[in-house]
PDB file with one MODEL, atoms N, CA, C and O in Angstrom:
MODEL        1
ATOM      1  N   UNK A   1     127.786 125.428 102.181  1.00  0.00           N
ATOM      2  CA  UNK A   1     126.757 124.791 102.985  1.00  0.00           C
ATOM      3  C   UNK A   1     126.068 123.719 102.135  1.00  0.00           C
ATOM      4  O   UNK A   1     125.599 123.954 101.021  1.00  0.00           O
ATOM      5  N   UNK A   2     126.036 122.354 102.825  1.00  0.00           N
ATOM      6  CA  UNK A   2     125.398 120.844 101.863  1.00  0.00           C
ATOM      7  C   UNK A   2     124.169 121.544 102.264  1.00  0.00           C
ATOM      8  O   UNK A   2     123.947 122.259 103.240  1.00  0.00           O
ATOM      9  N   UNK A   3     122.904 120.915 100.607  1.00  0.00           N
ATOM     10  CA  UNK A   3     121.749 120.960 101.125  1.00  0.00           C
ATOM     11  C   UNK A   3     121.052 119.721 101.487  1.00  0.00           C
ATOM     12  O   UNK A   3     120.692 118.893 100.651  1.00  0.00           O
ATOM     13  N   UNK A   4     120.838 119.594 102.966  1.00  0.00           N
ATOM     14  CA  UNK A   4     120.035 117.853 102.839  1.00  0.00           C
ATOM     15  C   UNK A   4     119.202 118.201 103.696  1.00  0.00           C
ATOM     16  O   UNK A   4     119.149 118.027 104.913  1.00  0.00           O
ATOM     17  N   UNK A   5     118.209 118.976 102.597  1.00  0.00           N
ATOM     18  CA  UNK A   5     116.772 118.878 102.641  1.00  0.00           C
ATOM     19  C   UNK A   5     116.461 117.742 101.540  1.00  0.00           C
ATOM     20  O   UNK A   5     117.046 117.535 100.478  1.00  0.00           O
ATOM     21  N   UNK A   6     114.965 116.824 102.319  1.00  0.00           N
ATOM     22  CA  UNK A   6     114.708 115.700 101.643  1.00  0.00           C
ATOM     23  C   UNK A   6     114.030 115.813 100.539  1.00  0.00           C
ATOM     24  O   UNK A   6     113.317 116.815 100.602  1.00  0.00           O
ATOM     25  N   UNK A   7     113.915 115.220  99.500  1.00  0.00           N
ATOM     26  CA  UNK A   7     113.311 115.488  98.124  1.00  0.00           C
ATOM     27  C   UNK A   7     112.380 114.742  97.658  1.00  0.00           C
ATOM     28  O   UNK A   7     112.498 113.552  97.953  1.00  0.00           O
ATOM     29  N   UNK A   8     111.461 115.036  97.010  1.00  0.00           N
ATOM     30  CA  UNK A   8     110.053 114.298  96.623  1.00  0.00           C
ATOM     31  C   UNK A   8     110.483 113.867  95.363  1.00  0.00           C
ATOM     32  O   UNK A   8     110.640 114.702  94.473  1.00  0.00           O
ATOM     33  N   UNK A   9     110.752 112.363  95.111  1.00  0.00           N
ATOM     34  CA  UNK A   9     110.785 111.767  93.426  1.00  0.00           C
ATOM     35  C   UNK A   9     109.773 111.083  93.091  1.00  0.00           C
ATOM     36  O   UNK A   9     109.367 110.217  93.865  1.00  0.00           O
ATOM     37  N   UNK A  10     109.250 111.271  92.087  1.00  0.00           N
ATOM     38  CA  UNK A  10     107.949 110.404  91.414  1.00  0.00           C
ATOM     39  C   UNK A  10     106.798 111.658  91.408  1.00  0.00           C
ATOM     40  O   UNK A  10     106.903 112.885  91.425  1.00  0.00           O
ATOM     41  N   UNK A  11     105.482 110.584  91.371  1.00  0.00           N
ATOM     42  CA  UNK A  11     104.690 111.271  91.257  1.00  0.00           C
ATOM     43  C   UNK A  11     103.495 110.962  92.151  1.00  0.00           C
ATOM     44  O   UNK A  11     103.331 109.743  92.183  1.00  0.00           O
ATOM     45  N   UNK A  12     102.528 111.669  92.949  1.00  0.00           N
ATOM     46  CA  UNK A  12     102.173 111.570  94.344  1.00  0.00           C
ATOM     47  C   UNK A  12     100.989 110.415  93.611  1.00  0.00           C
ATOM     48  O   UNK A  12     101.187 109.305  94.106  1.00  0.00           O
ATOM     49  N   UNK A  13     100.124 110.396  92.841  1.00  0.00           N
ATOM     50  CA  UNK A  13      99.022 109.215  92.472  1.00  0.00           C
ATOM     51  C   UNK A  13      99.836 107.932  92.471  1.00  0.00           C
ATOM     52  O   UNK A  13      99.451 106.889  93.000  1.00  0.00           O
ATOM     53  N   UNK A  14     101.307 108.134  91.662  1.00  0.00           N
ATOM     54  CA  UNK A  14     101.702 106.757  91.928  1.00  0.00           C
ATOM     55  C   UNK A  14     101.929 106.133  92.598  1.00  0.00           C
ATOM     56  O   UNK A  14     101.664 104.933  92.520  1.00  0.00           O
ATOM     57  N   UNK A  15     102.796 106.940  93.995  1.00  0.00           N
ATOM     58  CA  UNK A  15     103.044 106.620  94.959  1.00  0.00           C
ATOM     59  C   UNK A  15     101.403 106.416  95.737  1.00  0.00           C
ATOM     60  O   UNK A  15     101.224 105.398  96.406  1.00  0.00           O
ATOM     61  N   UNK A  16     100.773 106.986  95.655  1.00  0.00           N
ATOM     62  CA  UNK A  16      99.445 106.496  96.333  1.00  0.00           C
ATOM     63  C   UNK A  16      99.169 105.178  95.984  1.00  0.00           C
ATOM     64  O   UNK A  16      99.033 104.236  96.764  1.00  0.00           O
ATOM     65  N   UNK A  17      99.087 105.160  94.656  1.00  0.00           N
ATOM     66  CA  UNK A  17      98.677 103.447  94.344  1.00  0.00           C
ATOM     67  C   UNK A  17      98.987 102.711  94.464  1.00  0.00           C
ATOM     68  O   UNK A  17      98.328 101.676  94.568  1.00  0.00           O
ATOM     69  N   UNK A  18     100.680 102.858  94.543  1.00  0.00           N
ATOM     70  CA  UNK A  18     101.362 101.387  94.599  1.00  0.00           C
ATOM     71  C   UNK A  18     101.521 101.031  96.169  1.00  0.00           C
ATOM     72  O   UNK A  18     101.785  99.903  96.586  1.00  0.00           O
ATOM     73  N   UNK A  19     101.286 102.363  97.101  1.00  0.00           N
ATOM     74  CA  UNK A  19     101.824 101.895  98.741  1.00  0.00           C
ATOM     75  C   UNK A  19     100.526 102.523  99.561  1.00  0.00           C
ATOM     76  O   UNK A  19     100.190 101.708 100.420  1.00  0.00           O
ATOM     77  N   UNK A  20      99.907 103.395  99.573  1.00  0.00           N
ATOM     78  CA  UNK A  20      99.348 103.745 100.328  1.00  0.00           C
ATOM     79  C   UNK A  20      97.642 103.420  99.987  1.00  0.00           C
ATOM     80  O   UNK A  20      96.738 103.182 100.788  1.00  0.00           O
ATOM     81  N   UNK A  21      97.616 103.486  98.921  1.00  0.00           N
ATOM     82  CA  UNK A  21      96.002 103.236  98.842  1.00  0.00           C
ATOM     83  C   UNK A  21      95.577 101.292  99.577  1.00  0.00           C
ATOM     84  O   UNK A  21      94.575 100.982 100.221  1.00  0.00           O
ATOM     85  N   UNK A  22      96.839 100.284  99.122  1.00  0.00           N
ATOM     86  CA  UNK A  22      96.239  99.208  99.669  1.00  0.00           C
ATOM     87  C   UNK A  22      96.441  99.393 100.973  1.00  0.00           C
ATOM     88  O   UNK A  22      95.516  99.025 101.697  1.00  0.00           O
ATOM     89  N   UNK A  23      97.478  99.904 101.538  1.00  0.00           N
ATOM     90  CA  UNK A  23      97.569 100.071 103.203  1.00  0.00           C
ATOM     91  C   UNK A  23      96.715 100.718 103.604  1.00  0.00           C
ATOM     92  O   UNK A  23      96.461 100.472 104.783  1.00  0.00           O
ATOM     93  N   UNK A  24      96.088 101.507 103.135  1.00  0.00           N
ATOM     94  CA  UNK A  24      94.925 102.042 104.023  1.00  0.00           C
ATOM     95  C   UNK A  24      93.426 101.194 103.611  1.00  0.00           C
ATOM     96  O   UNK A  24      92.513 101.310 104.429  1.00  0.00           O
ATOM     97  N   UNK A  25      93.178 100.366 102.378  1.00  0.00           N
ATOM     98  CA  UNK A  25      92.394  99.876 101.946  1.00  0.00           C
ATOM     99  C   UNK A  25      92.262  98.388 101.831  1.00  0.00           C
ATOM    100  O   UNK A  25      91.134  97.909 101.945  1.00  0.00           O
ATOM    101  N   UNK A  26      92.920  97.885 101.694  1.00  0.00           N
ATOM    102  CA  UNK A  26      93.335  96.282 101.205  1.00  0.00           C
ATOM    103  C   UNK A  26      92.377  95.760 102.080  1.00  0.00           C
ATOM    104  O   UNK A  26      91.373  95.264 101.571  1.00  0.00           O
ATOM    105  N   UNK A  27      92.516  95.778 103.594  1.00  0.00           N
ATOM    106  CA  UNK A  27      91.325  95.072 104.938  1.00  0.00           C
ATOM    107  C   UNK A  27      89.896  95.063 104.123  1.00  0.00           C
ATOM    108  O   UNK A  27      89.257  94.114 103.669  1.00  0.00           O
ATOM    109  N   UNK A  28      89.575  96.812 104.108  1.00  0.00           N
ATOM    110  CA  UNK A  28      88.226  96.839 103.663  1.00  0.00           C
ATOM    111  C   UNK A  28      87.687  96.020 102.508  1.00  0.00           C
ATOM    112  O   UNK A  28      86.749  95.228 102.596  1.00  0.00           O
ATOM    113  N   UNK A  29      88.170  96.213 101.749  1.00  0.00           N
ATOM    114  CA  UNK A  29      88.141  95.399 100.128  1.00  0.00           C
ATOM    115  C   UNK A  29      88.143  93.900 100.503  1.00  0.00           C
ATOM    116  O   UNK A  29      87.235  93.176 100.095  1.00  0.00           O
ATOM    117  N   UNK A  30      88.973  93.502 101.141  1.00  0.00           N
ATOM    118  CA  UNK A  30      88.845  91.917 101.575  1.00  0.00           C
ATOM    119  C   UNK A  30      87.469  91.361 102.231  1.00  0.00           C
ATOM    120  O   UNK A  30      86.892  90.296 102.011  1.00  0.00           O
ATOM    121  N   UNK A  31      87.086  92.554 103.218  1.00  0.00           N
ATOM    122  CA  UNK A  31      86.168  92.291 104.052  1.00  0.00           C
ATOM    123  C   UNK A  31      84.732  92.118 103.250  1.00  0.00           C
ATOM    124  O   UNK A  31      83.932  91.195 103.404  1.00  0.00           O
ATOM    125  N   UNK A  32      84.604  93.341 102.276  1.00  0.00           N
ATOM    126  CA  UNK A  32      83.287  93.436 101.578  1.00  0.00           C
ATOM    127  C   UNK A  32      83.567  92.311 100.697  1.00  0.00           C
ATOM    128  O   UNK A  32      82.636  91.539 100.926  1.00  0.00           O
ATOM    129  N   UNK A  33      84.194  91.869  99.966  1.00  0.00           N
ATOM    130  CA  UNK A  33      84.353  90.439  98.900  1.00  0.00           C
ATOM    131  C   UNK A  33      84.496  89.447  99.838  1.00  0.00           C
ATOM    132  O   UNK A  33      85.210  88.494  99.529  1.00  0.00           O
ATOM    133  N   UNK A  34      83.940  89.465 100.983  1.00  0.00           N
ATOM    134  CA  UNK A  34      83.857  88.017 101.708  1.00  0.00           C
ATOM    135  C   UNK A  34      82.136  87.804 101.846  1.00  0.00           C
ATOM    136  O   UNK A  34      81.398  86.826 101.961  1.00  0.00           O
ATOM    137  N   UNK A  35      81.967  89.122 101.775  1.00  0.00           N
ATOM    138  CA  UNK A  35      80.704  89.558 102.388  1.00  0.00           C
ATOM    139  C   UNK A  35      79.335  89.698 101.521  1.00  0.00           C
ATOM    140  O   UNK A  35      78.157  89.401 101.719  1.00  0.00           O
ATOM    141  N   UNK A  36      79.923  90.175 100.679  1.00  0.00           N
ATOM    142  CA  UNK A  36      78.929  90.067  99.321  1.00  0.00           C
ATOM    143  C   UNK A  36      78.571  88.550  98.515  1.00  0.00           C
ATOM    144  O   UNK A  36      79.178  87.492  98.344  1.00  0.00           O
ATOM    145  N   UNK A  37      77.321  89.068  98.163  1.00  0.00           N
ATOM    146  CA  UNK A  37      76.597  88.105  97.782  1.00  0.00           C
ATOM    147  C   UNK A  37      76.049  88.012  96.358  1.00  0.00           C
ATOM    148  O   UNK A  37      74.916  88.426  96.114  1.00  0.00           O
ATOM    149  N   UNK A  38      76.931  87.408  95.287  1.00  0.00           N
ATOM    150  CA  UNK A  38      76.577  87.486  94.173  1.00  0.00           C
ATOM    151  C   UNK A  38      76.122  86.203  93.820  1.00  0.00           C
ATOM    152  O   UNK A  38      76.535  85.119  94.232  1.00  0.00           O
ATOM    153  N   UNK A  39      74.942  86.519  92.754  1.00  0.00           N
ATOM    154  CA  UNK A  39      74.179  85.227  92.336  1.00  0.00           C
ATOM    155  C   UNK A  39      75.352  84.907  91.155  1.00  0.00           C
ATOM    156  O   UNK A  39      76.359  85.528  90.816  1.00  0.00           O
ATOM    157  N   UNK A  40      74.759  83.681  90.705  1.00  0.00           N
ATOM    158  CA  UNK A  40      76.266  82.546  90.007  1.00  0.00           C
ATOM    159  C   UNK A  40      75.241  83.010  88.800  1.00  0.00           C
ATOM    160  O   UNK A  40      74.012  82.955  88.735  1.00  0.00           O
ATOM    161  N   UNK A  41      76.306  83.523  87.805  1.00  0.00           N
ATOM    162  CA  UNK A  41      76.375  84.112  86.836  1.00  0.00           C
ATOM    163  C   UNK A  41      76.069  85.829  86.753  1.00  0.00           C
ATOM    164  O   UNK A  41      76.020  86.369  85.648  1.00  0.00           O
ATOM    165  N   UNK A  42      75.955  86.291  87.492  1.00  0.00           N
ATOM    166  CA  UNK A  42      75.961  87.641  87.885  1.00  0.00           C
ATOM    167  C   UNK A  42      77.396  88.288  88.066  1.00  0.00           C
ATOM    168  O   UNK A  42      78.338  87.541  88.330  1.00  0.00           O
ATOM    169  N   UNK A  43      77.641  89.969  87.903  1.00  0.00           N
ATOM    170  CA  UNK A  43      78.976  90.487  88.096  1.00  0.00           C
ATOM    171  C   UNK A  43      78.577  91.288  89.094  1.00  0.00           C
ATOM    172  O   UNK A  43      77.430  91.375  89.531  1.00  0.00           O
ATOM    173  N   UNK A  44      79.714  91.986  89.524  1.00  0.00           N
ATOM    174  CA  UNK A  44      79.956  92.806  90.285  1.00  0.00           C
ATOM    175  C   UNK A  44      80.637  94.292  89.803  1.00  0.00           C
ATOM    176  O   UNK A  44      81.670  93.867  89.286  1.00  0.00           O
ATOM    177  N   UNK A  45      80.668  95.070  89.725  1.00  0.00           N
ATOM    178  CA  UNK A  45      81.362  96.121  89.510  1.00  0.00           C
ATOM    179  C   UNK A  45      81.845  97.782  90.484  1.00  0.00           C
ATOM    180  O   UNK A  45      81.364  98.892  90.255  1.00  0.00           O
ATOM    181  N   UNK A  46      82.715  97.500  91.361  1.00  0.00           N
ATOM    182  CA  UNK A  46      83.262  97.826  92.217  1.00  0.00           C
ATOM    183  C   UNK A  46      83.897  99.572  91.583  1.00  0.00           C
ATOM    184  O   UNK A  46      84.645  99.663  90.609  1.00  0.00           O
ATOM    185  N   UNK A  47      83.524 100.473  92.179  1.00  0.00           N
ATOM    186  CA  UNK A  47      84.084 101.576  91.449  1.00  0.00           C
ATOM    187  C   UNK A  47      84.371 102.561  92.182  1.00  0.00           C
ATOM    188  O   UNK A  47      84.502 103.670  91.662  1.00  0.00           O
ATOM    189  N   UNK A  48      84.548 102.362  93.689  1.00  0.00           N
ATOM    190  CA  UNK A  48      84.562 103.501  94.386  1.00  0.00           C
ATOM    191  C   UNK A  48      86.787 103.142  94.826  1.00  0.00           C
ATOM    192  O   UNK A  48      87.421 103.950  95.505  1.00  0.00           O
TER     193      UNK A  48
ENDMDL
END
């Protein structure tokens, strides 16, 4: 009997980061850096 059950390769954070975190995020992130208002010479530091 073949087994083709499907198999998980890698590792699940990576795969989050590289495909799923901007697909579910990328819009939002665009939206707030359109939106925000930084004075000229001031930073920002984004951490969530």
């Amino acid at each position: 009997m073949s087994d083709n059950t499907a198999k998980f390769t890698g590792t699940i954070p990576d795969v989050y980061e590289e495909h799923l975190g901007p697909l579910l995020f990328e819009f939002y992130a665009t939206d707030l850096a359109i939106r925000v208002v930084v004075p000229e010479n001031d930073r920002v530091l984004e951490i969530a």
